[in-house]
C-alpha positions in Angstrom: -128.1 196.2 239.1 -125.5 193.9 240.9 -121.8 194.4 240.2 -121.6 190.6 239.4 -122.5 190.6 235.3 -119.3 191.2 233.9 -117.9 188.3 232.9 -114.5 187.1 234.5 -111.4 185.4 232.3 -111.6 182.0 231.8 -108.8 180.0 233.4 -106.0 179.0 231.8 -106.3 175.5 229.9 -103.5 172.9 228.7 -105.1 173.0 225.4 -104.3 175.6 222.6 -107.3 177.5 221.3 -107.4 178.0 217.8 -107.2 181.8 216.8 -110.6 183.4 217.4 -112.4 186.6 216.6 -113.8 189.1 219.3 -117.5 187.9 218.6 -116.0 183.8 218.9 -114.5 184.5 222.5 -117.4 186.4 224.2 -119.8 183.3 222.9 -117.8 180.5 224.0 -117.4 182.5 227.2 -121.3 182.8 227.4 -122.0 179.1 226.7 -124.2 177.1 229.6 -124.5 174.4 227.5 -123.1 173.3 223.6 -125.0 172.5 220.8 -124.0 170.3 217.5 -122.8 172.6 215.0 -124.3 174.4 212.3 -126.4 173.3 209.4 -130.8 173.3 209.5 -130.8 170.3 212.0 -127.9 171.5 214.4 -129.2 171.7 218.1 -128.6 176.1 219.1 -125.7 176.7 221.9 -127.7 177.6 225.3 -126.1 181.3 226.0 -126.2 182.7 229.2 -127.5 186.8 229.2 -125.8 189.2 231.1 -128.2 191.9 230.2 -132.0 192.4 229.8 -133.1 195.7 228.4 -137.3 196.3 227.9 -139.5 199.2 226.9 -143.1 199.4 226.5 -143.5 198.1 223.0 -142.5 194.0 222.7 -142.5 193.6 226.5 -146.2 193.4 227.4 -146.8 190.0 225.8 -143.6 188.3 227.5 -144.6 189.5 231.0 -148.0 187.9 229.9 -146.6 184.7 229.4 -144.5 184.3 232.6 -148.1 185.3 234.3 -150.0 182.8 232.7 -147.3 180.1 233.3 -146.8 180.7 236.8 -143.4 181.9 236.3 -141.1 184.6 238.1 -138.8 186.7 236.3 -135.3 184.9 237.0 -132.9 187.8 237.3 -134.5 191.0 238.0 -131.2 192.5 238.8 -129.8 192.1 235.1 -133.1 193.4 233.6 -134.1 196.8 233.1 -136.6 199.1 231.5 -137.6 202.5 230.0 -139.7 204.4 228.3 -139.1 205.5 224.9 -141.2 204.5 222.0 -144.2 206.3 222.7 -143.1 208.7 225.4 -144.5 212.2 224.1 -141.5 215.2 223.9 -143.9 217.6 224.8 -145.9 218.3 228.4 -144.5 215.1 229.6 -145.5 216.0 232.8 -149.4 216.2 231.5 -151.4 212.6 230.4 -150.3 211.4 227.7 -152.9 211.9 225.2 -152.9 209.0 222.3 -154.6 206.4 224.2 -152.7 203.8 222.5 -149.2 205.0 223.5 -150.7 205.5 227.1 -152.2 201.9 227.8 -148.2 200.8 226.5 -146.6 202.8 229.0 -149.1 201.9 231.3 -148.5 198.6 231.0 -144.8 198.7 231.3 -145.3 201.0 234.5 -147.7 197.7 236.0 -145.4 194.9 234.7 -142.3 196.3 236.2 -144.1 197.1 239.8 -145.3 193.7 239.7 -142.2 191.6 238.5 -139.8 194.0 240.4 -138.0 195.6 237.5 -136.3 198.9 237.5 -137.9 201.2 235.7 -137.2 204.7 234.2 -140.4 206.4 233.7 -141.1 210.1 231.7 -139.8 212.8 234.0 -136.9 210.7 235.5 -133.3 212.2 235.3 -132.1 208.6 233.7 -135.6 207.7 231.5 -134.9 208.1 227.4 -133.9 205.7 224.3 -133.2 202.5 226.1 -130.1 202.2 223.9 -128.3 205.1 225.0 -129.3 204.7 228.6 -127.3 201.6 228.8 -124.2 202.9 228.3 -124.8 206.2 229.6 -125.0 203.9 233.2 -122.2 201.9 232.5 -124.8 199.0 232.4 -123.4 197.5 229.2 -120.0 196.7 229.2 -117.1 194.8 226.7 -117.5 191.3 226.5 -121.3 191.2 227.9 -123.9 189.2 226.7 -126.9 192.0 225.7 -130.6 191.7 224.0 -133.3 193.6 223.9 -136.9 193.4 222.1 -135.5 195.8 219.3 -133.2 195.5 216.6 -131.2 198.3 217.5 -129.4 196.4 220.5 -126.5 196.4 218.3 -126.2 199.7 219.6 -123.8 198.3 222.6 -121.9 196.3 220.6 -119.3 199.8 220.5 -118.2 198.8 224.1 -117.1 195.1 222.9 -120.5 193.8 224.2 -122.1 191.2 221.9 -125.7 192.5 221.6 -128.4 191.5 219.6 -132.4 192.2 219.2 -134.5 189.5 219.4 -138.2 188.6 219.0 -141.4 188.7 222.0 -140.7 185.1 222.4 -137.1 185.0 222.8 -137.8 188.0 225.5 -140.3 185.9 227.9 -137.1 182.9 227.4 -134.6 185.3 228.8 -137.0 186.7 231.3 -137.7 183.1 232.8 -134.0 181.7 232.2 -132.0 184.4 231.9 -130.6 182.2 228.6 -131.3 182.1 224.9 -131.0 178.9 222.4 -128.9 180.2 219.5 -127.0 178.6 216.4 -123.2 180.6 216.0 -123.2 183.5 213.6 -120.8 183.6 211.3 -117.9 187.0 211.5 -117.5 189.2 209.0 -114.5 192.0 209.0 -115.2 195.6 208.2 -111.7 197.4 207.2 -112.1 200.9 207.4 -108.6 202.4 207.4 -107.6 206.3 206.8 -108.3 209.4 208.4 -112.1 211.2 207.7 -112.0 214.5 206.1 -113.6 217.0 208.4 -117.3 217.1 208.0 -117.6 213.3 207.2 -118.3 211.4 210.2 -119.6 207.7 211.6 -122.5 208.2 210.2 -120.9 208.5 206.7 -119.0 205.3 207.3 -121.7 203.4 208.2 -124.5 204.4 205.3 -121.4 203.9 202.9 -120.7 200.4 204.3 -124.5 199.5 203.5 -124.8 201.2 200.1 -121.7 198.7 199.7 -122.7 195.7 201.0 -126.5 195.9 200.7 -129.6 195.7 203.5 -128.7 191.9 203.1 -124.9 191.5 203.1 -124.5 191.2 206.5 -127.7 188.6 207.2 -126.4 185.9 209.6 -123.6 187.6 210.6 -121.6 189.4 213.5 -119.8 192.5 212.1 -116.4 193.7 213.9 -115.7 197.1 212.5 -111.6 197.3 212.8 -109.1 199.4 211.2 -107.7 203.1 211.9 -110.6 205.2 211.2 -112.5 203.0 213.5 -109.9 203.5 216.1 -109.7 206.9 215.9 -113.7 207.4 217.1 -115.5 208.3 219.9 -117.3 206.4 221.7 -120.3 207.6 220.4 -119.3 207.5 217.1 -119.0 203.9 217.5 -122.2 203.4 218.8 -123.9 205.1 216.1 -121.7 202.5 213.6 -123.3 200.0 215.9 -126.4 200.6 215.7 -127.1 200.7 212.0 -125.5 197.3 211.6 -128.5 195.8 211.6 -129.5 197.7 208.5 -127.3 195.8 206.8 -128.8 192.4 207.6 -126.6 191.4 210.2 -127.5 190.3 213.4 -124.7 192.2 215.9 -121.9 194.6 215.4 -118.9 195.0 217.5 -116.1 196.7 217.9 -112.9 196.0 220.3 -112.7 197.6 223.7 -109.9 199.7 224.2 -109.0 203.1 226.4 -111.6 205.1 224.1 -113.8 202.2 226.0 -112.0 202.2 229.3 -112.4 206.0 229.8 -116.0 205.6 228.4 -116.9 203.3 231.4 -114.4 204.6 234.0 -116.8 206.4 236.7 -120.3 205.4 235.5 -123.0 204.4 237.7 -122.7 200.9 237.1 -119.0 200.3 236.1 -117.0 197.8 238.3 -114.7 200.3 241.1 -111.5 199.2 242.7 -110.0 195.6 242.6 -113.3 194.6 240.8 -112.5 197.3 237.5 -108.7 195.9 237.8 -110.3 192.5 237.0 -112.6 193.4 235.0 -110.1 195.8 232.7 -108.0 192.1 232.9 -110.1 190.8 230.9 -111.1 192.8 228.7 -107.9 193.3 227.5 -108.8 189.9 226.1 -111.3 191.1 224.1 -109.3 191.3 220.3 -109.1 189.2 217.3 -106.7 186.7 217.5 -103.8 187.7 214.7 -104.1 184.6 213.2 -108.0 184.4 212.8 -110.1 184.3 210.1 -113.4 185.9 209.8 -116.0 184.4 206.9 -115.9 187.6 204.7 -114.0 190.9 205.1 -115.0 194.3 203.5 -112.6 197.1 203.0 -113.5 201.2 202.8 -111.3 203.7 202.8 -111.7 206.4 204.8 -109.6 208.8 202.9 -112.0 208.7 199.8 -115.2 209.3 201.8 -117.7 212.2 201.5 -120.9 212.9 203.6 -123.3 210.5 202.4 -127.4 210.9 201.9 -129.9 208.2 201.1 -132.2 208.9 197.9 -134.3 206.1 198.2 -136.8 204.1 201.0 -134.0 202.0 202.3 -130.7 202.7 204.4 -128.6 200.9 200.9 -130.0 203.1 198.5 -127.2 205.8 199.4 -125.0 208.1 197.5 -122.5 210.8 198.2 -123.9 213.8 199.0 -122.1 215.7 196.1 -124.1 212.9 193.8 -127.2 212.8 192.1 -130.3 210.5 192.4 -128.9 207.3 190.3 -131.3 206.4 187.2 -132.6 202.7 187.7 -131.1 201.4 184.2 -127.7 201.9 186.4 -128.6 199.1 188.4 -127.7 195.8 186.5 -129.8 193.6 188.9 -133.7 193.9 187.8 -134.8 193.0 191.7 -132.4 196.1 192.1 -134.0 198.4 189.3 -137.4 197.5 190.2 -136.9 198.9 193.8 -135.2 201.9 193.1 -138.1 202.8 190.4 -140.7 202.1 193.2 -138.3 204.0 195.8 -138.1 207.1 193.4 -141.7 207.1 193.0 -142.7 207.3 196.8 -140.0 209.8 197.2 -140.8 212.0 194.2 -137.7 212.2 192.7 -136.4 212.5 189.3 -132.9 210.3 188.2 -130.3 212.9 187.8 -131.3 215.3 190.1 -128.5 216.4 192.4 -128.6 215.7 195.8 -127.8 219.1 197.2 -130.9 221.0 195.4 -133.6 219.1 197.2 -135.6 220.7 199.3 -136.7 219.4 202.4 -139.1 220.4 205.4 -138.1 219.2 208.4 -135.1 218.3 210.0 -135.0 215.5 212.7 -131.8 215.3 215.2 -132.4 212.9 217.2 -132.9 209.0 217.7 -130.8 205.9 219.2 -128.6 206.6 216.0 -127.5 210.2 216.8 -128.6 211.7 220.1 -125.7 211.5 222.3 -124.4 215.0 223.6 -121.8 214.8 220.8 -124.3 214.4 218.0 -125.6 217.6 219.4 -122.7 219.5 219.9 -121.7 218.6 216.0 -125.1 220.3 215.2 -124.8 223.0 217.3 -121.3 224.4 216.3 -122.9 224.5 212.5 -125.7 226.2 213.5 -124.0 228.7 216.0 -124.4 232.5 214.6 -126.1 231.4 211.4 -130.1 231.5 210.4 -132.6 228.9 210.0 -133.8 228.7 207.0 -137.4 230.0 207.7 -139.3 227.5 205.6 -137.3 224.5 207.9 -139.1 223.4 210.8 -136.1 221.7 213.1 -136.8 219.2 216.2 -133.7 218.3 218.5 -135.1 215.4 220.5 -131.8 214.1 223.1 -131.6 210.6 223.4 -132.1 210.5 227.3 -133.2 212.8 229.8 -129.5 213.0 231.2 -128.1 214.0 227.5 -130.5 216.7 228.1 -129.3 218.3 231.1 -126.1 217.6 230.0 -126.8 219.8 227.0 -128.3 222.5 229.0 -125.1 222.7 230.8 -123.5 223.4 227.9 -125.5 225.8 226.8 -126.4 223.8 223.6 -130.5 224.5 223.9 -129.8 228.2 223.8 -128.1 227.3 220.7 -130.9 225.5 219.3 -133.4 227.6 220.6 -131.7 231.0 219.2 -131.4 229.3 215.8 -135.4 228.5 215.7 -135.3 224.9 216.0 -137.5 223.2 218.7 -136.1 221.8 221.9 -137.5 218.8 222.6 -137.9 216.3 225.9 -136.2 212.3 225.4 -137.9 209.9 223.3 -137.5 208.1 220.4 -139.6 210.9 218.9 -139.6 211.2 215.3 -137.8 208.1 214.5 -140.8 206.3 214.2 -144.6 207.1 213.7 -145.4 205.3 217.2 -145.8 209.1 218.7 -146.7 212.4 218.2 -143.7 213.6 216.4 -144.8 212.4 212.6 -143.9 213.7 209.3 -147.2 214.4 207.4 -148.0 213.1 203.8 -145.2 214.2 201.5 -143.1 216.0 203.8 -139.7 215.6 203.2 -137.1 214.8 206.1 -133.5 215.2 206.6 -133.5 212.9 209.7 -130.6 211.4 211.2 -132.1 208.0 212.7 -131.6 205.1 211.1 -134.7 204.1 208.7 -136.1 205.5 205.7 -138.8 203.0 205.2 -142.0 203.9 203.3 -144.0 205.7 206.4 -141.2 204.8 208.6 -141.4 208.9 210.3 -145.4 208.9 209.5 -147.9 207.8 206.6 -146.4 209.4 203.5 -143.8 210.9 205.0 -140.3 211.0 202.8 -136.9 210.3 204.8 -133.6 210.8 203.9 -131.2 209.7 206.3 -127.8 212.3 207.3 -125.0 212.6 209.7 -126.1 215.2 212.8 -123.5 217.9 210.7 -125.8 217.2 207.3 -128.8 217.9 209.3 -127.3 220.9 210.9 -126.6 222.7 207.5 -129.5 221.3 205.7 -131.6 223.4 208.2 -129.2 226.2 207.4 -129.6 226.1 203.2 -133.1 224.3 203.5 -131.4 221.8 200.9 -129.7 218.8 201.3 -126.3 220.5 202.6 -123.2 219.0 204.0 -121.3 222.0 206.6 -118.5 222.8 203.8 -121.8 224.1 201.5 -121.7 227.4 204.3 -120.6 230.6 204.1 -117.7 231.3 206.4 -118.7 233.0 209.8 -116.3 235.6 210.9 -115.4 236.1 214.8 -115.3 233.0 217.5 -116.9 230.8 215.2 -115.1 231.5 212.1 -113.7 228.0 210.3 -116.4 225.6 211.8 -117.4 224.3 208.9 -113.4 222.7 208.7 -113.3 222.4 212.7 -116.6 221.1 213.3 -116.5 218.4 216.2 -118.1 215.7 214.4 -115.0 213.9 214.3 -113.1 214.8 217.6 -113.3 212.9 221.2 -116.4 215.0 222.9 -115.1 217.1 226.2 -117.1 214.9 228.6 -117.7 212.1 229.3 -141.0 190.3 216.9 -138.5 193.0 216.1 -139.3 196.7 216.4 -137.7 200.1 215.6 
């Protein structure tokens, strides 16, 4: 990838600039050419892209169209590509068996060869979930321009990135321009101020924004998640915020770069080095809200008053506090509202009142672009350290990238895993989605930590509730819904996890779909 995508400041002009958010600035600075405004008949802006990311899934029909128009991709060097989606975590060095998931990875494997884009395959120290390769390469940095056929792109937006998913079409328009037509989003502010308890993490913050706002609140807009409690994350933390911004309707989250960024980035594969990080860190010093702008809507939480959270229902909003019970429907004043918790309650066999912490579940899923960084793993692994699996649980731990694995191994985290009866898994998106062989059969019930709970969304039938990696990591201990301060106290090294976990801590080291 060349050196030359991060943006540079702009110069200096005579004329004042009106106060603008962190989402305002990195689109004017992206602009090749302006459009007229808002409303239905306003002409898009023409943005320039600084980043391309592909997998096998919405990329075959794009490539398709640039060979049946003649057309050469225009910037190979800001595109990339992996395979995630329908990789297998198992035997990934045999054929991969589902003919389906094997013509899409074959596919990708031909496209890129032919077009001349990079290309992590299966068994490749850098291949996993396309979203936390990015950053894991220092490929997606603040202030970038970043899309991807998948909705998850928001992901990125934790570095100060504006990134977005957008549809097969849109993909083939950036693959022959290396530009997208778009009309401005509007901003919205997320205040989240206060310190998390320990055991409540990003995670918590995020499906506790939703269950506020709603799968819709957020539709046409940019979120920029601000305040102390935001501050005080990890970088990984914020990229699991990120990512589930799209679950609330919007199209992009963000959050301001600062030196939780800068020391993210510093040393990666693909971050600028000498005079060329002193200009880049120049300007993305830039990269703030104005004091004195206004965003369209603002939200406050308090992070003082939040508890681990759990969905009850078959979408990322129908959420409660773990220490809650399953709402009744007549609690819900709007009858759109009702109607789809009844339905929800009914595919997830689940009576109102029940509390959250007595059901049962039979699998538990750490993994996914939400929550498979090393520090999602860690979390998990200090909960489970010394304890017993509950033997009725079965557990997959599916790392987000082949590097998070080896990583882990380092650390001596799959011992952990291993010892504790859970199964240790290759990178994928695995059981995030039923696009692979990790699938939840009919009425099993999952305490997953990915990011959609969708009827069938983990496999036809299949029952999701979505948790923080620390949620998942006790659940598999009780074999209930369980947040870490439901466990016994271990005595010796690891006596007190449950109030030291590192969930919350800076980690040691370093057409839409899905």
């Amino acid at each position: 990838m060349t050196e030359a995508t991060t943006p540079q400041a702009p110069q200096a002009t005579q004329t004042a600039q009106k106060p603008r958010t962190l989402a305002e600035k990195v689109w004017a600075d992206h602009i090749v050419s302006k459009g007229t405004g808002l409303g239905e008949a306003a002409q898009p802006d023409l943005l320039y892209i600084d980043l391309h990311l592909l997998h096998e899934v919405t990329s075959p029909q794009a490539f398709e169209g640039l060979r049946l128009t003649g057309r050469q991709l225009r910037r190979a060097d800001l595109t990339i590509a992996t395979e995630d989606h329908n990789t297998p975590t198992l035997a990934i060095d045999q054929p991969i068996a589902d003919p389906t998931s094997r013509t899409q990875i074959n596919t990708l494997r031909a496209n890129c060869k032919e077009f001349g884009v990079r290309l992590h395959s299966l068994g490749d120290a850098e291949q996993g979930i396309v979203h936390v390769v990015g950053p894991q390469l220092g490929l997606t940095q603040p202030g970038m321009t970043v899309v991807c056929g998948d909705s998850h792109t928001s992901t990125h937006g934790a570095v100060g990135a504006l990134a977005f998913g957008i549809g097969t079409s849109e993909v083939e328009h950036v693959m022959a321009t290396q530009t997208l037509p778009l009309k401005p989003f509007k901003t919205m502010a997320i205040n989240v101020n206060g310190t998390l308890r320990p055991g409540v993490t990003s995670k918590d913050i995020i499906l506790a924004v939703i269950a506020k706002i709603g799968t819709g609140g957020g539709q046409g807009y940019v979120l920029e998640y601000r305040g102390s409690a935001i501050r005080a994350l990890s970088m990984e933390a914020r990229m699991t915020i990120c990512n589930m911004s799209i679950e609330a309707g919007a199209r992009a989250g963000m959050i301001a770069p600062d030196e939780t960024t800068y020391e993210f980035l510093r040393g990666r594969a693909h971050a600028p080095t000498g005079a060329d990080w002193d200009a880049a860190l120049a300007y993305w010093e830039t990269l703030k809200t104005d004091d004195d702008a206004t965003f369209d809507a603002e939200v406050d939480l308090d992070a003082d008053t939040l508890e681990p959270f759990v969905t009850w229902g078959t979408n990322p909003g129908q959420g409660v506090s773990l220490s809650g019970n399953v709402p009744y429907p007549e609690e819900f004043g709007d009858e759109n509202a009702k109607s789809s918790a009844e339905r929800a309650l009914t595919y997830m066999d689940l009576e109102p009142g029940t509390r959250m912490k007595d059901i049962r579940v039979d699998t538990v899923f750490l993994g996914s672009c939400t929550n498979s960084r090393v520090e999602d793993l860690r979390a998990a692994a200090d909960i489970i350290r010394g304890r017993t699996k509950d033997p009725n649980i079965r557990m997959l731990v599916v790392p987000g990238s082949a590097r998070v694995r080896l990583d882990a191994e380092a650390e001596g985290l799959d011992k952990v895993f291993i010892d504790f009866g859970a199964e240790w898994r290759f990178a994928g998106c695995s059981m995030c989605l039923g696009m692979n062989p990790d699938q939840l059969e009919p009425g099993e019930r999952c305490a997953s930590t990915s990011n959609r709970n969708f009827e069938g969304r983990q496999g036809k039938g299949g029952r999701t509730h979505l948790v923080s990696p620390v949620v998942a990591a006790a659940t598999a201990v009780r074999g209930t819904l369980s947040s870490p301060s439901d466990l016994d106290p271990l005595d010796g090294p690891y006596a007190g996890i449950v109030q030291t976990s590192s969930a919350n801590v800076t980690p040691n080291s370093a057409q839409h779909v899905a």
